[in-house]
C-alpha positions as CSV (number, residue, x, y, z in Angstrom):
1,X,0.0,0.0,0.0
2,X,0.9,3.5,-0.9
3,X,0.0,7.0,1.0
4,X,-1.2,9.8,-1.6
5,X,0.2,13.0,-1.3
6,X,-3.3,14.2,0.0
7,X,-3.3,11.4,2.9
8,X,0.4,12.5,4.1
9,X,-0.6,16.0,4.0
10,X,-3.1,15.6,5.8
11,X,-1.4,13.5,8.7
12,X,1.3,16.3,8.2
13,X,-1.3,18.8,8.9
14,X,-4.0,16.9,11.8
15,X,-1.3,14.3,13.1
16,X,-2.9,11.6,12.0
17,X,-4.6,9.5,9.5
18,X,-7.9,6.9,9.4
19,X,-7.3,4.5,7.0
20,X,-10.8,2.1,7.1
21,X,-11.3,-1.6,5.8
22,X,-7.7,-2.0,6.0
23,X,-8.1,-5.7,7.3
24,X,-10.2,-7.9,6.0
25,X,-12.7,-10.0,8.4
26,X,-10.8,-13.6,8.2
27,X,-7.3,-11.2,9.7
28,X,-9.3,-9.6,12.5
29,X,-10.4,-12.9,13.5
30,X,-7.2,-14.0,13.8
31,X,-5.7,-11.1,15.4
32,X,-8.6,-11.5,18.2
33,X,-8.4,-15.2,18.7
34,X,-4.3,-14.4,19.9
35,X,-6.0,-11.4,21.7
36,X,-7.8,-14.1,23.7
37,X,-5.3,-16.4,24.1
38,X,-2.4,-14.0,25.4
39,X,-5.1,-12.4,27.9
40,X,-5.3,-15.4,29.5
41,X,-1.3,-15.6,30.2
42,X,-0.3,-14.7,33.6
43,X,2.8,-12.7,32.9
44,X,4.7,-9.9,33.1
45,X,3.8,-7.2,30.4
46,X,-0.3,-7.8,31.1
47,X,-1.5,-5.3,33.4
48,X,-5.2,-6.0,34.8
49,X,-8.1,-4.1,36.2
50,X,-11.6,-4.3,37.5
51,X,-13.8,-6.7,39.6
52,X,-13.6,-9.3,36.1
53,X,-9.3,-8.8,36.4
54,X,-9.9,-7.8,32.9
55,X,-6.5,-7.1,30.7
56,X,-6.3,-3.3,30.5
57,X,-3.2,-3.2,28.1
58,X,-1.0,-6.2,27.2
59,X,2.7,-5.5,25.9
60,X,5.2,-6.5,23.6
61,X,3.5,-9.3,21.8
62,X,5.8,-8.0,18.7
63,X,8.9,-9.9,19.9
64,X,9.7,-13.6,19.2
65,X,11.4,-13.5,22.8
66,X,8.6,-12.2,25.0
67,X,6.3,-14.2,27.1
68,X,3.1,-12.5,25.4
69,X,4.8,-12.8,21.8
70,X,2.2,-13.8,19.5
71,X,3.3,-15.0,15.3
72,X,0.2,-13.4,13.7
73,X,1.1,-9.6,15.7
74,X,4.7,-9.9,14.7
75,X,3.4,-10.5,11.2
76,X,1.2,-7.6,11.4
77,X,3.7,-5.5,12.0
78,X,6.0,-6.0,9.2
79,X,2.8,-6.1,6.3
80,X,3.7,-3.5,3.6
81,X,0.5,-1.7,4.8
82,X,2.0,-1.2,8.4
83,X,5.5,-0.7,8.2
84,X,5.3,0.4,4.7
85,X,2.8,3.1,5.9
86,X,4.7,4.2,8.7
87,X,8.2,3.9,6.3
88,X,6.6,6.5,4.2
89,X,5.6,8.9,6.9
90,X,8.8,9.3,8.9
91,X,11.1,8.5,5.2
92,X,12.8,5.9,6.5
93,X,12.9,2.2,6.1
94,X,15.2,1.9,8.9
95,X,12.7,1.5,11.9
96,X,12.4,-0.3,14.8
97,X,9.5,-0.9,17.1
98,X,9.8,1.2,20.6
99,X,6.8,-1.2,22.0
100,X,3.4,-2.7,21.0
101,X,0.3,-3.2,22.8
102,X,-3.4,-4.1,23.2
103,X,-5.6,-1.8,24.8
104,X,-8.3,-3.2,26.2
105,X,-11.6,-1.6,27.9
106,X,-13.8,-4.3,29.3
107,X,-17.8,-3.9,28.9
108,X,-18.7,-1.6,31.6
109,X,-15.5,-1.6,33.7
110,X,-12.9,-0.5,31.2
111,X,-10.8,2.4,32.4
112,X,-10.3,6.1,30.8
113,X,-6.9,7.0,29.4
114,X,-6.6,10.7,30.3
115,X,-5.4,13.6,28.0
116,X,-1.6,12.6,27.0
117,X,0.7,12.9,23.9
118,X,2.8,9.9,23.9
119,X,6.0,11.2,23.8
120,X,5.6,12.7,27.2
121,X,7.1,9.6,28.3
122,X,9.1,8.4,25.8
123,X,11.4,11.6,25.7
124,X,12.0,9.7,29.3
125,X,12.7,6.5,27.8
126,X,15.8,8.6,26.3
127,X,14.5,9.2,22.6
128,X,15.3,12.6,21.9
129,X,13.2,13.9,18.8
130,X,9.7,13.1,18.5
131,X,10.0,11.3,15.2
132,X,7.9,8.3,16.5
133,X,4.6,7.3,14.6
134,X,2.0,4.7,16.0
135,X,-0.5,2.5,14.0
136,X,-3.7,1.3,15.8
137,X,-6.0,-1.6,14.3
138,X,-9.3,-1.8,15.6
139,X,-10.1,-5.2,16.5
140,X,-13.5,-4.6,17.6
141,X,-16.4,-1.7,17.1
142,X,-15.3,2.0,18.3
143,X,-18.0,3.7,19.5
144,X,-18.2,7.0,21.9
145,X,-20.5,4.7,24.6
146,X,-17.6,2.1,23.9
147,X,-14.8,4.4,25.1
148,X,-13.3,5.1,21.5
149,X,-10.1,7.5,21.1
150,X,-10.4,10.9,21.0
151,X,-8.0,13.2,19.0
152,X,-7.5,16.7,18.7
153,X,-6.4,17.6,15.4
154,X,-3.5,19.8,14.9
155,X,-1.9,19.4,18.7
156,X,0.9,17.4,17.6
157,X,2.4,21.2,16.7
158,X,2.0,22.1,20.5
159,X,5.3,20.4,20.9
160,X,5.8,18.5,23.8
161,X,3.8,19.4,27.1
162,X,5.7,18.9,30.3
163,X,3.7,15.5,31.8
164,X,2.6,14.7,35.0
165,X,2.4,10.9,36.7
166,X,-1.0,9.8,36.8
167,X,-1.6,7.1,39.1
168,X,-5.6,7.6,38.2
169,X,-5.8,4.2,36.7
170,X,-4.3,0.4,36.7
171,X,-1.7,1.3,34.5
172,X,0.8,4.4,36.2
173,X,1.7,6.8,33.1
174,X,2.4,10.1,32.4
175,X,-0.7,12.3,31.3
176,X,-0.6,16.2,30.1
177,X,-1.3,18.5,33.0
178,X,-4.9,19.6,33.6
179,X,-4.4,23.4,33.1
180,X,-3.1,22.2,29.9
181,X,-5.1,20.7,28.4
182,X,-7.8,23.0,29.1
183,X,-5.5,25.7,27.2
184,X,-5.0,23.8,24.6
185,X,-8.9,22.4,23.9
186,X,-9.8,26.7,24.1
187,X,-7.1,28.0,21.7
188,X,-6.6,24.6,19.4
189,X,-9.4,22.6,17.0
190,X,-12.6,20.3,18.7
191,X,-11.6,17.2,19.6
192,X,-13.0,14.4,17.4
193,X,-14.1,10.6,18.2
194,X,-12.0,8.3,16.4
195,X,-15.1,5.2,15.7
196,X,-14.7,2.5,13.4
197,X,-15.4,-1.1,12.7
198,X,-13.1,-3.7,13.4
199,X,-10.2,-3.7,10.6
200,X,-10.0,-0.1,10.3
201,X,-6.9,1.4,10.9
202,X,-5.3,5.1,12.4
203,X,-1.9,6.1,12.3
204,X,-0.9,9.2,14.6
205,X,1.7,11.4,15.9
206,X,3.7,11.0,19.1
207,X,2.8,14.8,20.2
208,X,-0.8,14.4,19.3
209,X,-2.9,15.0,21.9
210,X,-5.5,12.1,22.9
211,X,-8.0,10.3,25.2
212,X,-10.5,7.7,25.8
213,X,-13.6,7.5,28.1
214,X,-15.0,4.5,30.4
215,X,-16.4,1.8,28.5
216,X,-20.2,1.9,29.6
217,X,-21.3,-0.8,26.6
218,X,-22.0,-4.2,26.7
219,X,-19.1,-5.2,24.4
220,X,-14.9,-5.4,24.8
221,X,-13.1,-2.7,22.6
222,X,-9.7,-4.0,21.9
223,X,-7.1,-2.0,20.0
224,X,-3.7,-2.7,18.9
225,X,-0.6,-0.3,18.7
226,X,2.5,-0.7,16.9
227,X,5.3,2.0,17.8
228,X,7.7,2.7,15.5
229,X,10.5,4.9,16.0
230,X,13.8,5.3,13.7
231,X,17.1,3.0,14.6
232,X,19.2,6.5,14.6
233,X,16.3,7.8,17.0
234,X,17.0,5.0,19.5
235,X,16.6,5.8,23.0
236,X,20.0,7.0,25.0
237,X,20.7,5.6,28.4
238,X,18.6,7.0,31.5
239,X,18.4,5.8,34.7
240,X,15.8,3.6,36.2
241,X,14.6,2.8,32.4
242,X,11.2,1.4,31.8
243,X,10.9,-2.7,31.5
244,X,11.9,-4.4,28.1
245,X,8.3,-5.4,27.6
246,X,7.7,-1.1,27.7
247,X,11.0,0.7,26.2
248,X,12.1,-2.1,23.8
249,X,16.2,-2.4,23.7
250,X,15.6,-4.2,20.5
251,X,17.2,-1.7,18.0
252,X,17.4,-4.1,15.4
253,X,15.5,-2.6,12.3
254,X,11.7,-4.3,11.2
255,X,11.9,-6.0,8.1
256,X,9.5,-5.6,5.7
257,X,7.6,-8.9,4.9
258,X,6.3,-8.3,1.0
259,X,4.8,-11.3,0.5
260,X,3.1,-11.7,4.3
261,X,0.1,-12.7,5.7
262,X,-1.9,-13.3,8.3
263,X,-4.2,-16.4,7.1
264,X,-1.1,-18.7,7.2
265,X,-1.3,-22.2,8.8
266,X,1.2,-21.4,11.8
267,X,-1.8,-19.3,13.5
């Protein structure tokens, strides 16, 4: 797959890009049957919530060598329309994969993510420029009831906003300041949901400003995030880093798999 000059310009100018239908119905199947399975692990790199001990993120099923590894996620990451995507975007072909995840918001019980840009914590992880791109497949139906992203276009241009930690929900982070966000929602663009039907697909900025609300339907939302970030971007020693499963060490660069797929036998 190819981005048109329109599309990048227009990730260029909001910070990111919806591309819908992406994946057909027999991938998304498969990519929520290894959902299932790896939930079920009791591992590091699965972080849990609510009276149902419901997964609210899983980690680093990208990498042959993790516990949560999973062969249809690392194939998903090296399609042509992932990588190749992402290659396009940040014009390089040399990029590795900070971390991957699984976001997960259990029917009724899931968890908000408050306001953040991403690379309020990775500039802590050591990366220094906030070259880092991240593509999201939607595994099940994003809805506003449903807890679905929210963006606000154009915030990626804000630069990065000084974080706070948030210990608000299972998994500690850094989110963006209150008083911040509030200046940035009155002098910046309305926010917009990001819905969708499972196999659509959204790639956005690491300075873009985002959220998501409780989960008050009767259904999971699952989302998957691949991180990429260039080799020469790689993060530089800090102290106390993050766990591997979080700030991957793995500099190694993805390879692009031309010929891949997910309906193979080995899944």
């Amino acid at each position: 797959m190819t981005l048109t000059k329109k599309q990048l310009l227009s990730f260029e100018q909001d910070g990111y890009l919806i591309l819908r239908n992406l994946f057909s119905k027999e991938e998304v199947t498969v990519l929520q049957a290894e959902a299932e399975r790896i939930a079920k692990l009791d591992t590091e790199g699965i972080v849990r919530e609510s009276q149902t001990n419901t997964p609210k993120i899983i980690l680093r099923m990208h990498d042959p060598s993790s516990p949560t590894t999973s062969p249809a996620y690392v194939m998903a990451a090296r399609l042509p329309r992932v990588l190749g995507a992402v290659q396009q975007i940040l014009r390089t072909r040399s990029l590795y994969l900070h971390h991957s995840k699984i976001n997960i918001k259990g029917a009724i019980e899931g968890s908000v993510w408050p306001w953040h840009q991403d690379f309020g914590q990775w500039k802590l992880d050591g990366i220094v420029e906030p070259n880092l791109v991240t593509f999201m497949i939607m595994l099940d139906e994003a809805t506003e009831l449903g807890g679905c992203l929210h963006f606000q276009p154009g915030s990626h241009r804000l630069g990065r906003i000084d974080p706070q930690w948030d210990e608000s929900t299972a998994y500690n982070f850094y989110s963006t300041p209150i008083e911040d966000i509030k200046r940035a929602l009155k002098q910046g663009r309305k926010p917009v949901a990001i819905t969708g039907r499972p196999g659509d697909s959204v790639l956005f900025h690491c300075n873009l400003l985002h959220s998501s609300g409780q989960n008050l339907s009767a259904e999971d939302r699952r989302q998957v995030y691949f991180c990429y970030n260039p080799t020469s971007n790689r993060p530089q020693e800090v102290n106390n880093p993050r766990p591997e499963f979080a700030r991957s060490t793995n500099w190694e660069p993805v390879q692009l798999e031309e010929n891949g797929s997910l309906l193979g036998s080995k899944f």
